[in-house]
N, C-alpha and C positions, 0 to 999 in steps of 0.2 A: 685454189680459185683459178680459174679460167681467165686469164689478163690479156685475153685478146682483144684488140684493136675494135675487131671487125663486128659489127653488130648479129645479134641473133634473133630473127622473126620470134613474134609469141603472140599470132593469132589479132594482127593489126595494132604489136607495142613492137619494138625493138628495145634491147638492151645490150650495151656496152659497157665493158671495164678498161681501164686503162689505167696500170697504176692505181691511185688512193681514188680515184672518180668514178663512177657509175653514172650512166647517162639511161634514162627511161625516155625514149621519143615516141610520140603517136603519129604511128605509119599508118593513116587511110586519107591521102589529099587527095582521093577522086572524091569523097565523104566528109570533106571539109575536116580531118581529123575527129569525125566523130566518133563515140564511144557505145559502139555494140553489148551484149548481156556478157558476149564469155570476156572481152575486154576487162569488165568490172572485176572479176576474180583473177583475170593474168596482172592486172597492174599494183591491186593486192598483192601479189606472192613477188612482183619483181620486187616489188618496196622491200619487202618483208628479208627479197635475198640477200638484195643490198645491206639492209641494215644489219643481218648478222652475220657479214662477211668481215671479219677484223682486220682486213685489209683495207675498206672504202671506210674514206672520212668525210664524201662529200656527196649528194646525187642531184643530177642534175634533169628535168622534168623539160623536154619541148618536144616540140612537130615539128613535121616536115612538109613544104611545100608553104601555101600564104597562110597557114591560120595555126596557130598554137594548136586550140582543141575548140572544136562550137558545138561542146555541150553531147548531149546523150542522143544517140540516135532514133530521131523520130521516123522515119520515114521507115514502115514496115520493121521497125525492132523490135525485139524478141520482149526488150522492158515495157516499153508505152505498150506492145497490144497484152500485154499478159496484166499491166494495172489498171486498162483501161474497162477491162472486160467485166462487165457488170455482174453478169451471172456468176464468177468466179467468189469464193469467199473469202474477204481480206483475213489474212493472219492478226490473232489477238494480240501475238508481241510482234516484234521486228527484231533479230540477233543482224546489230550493225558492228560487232566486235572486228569484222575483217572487212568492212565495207571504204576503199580507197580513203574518201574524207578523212574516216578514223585513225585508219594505219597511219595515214600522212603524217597527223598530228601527233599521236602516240611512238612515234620513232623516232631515238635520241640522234640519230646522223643529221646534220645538216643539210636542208633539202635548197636548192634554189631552181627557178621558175625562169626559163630563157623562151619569155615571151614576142615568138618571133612574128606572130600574125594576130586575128582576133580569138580572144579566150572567151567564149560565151555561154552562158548557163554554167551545167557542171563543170563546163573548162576553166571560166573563171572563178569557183570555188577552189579548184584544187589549185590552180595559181597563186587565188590566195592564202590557202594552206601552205604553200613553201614560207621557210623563212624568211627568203629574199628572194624577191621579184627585179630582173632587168627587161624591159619592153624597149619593142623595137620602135621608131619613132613613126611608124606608118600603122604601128597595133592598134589593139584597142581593149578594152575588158567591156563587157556589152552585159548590159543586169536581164534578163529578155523574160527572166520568171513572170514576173502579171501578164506580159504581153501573150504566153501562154497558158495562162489561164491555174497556172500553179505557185509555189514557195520556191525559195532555195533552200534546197532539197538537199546537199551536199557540205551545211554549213556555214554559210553565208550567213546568216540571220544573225549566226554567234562570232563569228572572226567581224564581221565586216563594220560593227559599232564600235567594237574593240579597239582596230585602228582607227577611226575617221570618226567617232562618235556618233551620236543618237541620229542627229537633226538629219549630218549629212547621208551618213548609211540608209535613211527613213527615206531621203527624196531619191535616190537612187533606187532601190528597192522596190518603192511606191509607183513609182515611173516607167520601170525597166529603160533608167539610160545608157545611154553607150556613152564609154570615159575615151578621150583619145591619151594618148601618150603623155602631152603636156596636163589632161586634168590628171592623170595618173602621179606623174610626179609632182605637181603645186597642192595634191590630197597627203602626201608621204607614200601613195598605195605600192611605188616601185623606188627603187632604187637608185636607177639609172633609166637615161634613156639613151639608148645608142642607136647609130646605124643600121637600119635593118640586115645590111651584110657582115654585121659584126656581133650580133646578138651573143652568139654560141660562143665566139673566143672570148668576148667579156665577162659572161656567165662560166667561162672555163678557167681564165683569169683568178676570178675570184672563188674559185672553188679551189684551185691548187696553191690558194692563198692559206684558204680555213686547214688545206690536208697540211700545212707547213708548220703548224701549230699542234701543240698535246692534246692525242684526241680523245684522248680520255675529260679532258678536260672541257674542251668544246662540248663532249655529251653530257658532259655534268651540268655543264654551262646553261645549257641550252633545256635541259628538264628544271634545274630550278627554275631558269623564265616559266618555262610551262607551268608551272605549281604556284608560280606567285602571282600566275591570273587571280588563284580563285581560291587565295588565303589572306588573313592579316599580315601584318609586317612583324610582328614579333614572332609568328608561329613560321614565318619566312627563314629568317633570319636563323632561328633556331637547326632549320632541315639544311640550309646553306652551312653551316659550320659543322656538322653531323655528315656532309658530303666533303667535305674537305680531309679528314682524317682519313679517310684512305687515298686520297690523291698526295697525300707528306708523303704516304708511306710508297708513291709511287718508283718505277726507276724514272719515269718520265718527269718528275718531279726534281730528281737529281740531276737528271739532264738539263732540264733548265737553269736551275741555278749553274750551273758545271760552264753550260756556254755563255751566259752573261757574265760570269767571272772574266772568261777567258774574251771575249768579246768577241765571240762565231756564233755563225749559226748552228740552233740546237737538230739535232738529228733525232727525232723521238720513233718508240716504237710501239707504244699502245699499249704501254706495261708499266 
């Protein structure tokens, strides 16, 4: 793997490794960080590098300049006029298998959300797609879907009652309000709220928090939550201890115990 520092253009994303972290930034702040058509397939494939690189335990999703990401690019994009265009004829299915929303959620690394501007429309879906959202305390997540005349398109519908329930997901949604930082954090929607000049180290903070941990384990971790959206608790339970039996037989699992005996910290290797 490529553990350079230094970021590499991919068509208005940049991606970074350093060590266990992977950073995805949206590079277009003359564009408010918005998200062009080829965009949509580069930030698919970073996710996707990221997560089968055995070296990254954590990726971390922001923008550059004042805005996180504000949504899909309307102005002359390649998406809005090719959906908009009535004589063209809609596809009978949609193959969203590689479509960003999906990947987000379907990748066992831990993703988090260094919300350092406003995240609107698509932007704030995939925000909310990380596991863990930090906002800057000048941000904001802005719902703008009715106000343009469409859904949340990326998601939303399904994550966003999940955390915050029916009522309040409904007046949001119903509205297209804009959250600032403190409705963010008094909803649970984020984590933290920091600094706006601190966003990125906080979000970095805690990402080479999660890589200090077994990451085999964290990924196991993190797919049963996903599974136990949308099962009973006995069929839970049962896949939870069926996941366990190869993480005993882990070395990372020996390693653990090995430095809690000894009272160090453990050194794991993804094994």
């Amino acid at each position: 793997m490529d553990q350079t520092k230094h970021p590499q253009s991919e068509s208005g994303l940049l991606y970074a490794a350093d060590g266990h972290i992977a950073s995805i930034t949206f590079n277009r702040p003359e564009h408010q960080n918005t998200i062009s058509g080829a965009m949509l397939a580069n930030l698919s494939e970073l996710l996707l590098k990221a997560d089968a690189d055995p070296e990254i335990r954590a990726i971390i999703l922001a923008g550059t300049g004042r805005f996180f990401c504000a949504g899909l690019d309307l102005r002359g994009s390649d998406i809005t006029t090719n959906l908009a265009d009535s004589s063209q004829k809609s596809p009978a299915t949609l193959d969203l298998r590689n479509a960003p929303p999906t990947v987000l959620h379907n990748i066992d690394t831990p993703t988090i959300a260094a919300i350092n501007g406003s995240a609107a429309g698509y932007g704030m879906d995939l925000a909310l797609g990380c596991d863990i959202r930090i906002i800057a305390d000048t941000a904001n997540l802005a719902a703008a879907f009715t106000a343009r005349g469409i859904v949340p398109e990326s998601g939303g519908t399904w994550i966003l009652p999940r955390l915050i329930g029916w009522s309040k997901a409904s007046e949001i949604i119903f509205t297209g309000k804009t959250l600032v930082a403190a409705d963010c954090l008094e909803m649970g929607l984020v984590s933290e709220v920091a600094n706006s000049n601190e966003v990125g180290d906080r979000a970095l903070a805690l990402a080479q928090q999660i890589a200090a941990r077994a990451p085999l384990a964290v990924q196991a971790s993190k797919r049963m939550m996903r599974m136990g959206m949308n099962e009973n608790f006995n069929d839970h339970i049962h896949h939870v201890f069926l996941q366990l039996l190869p993480l005993f037989q882990s070395s990372d699992f020996q390693e653990g115990m090995a430095s809690f005996i000894a009272k160090r910290d453990a050194n794991f290797k993804g094994q």
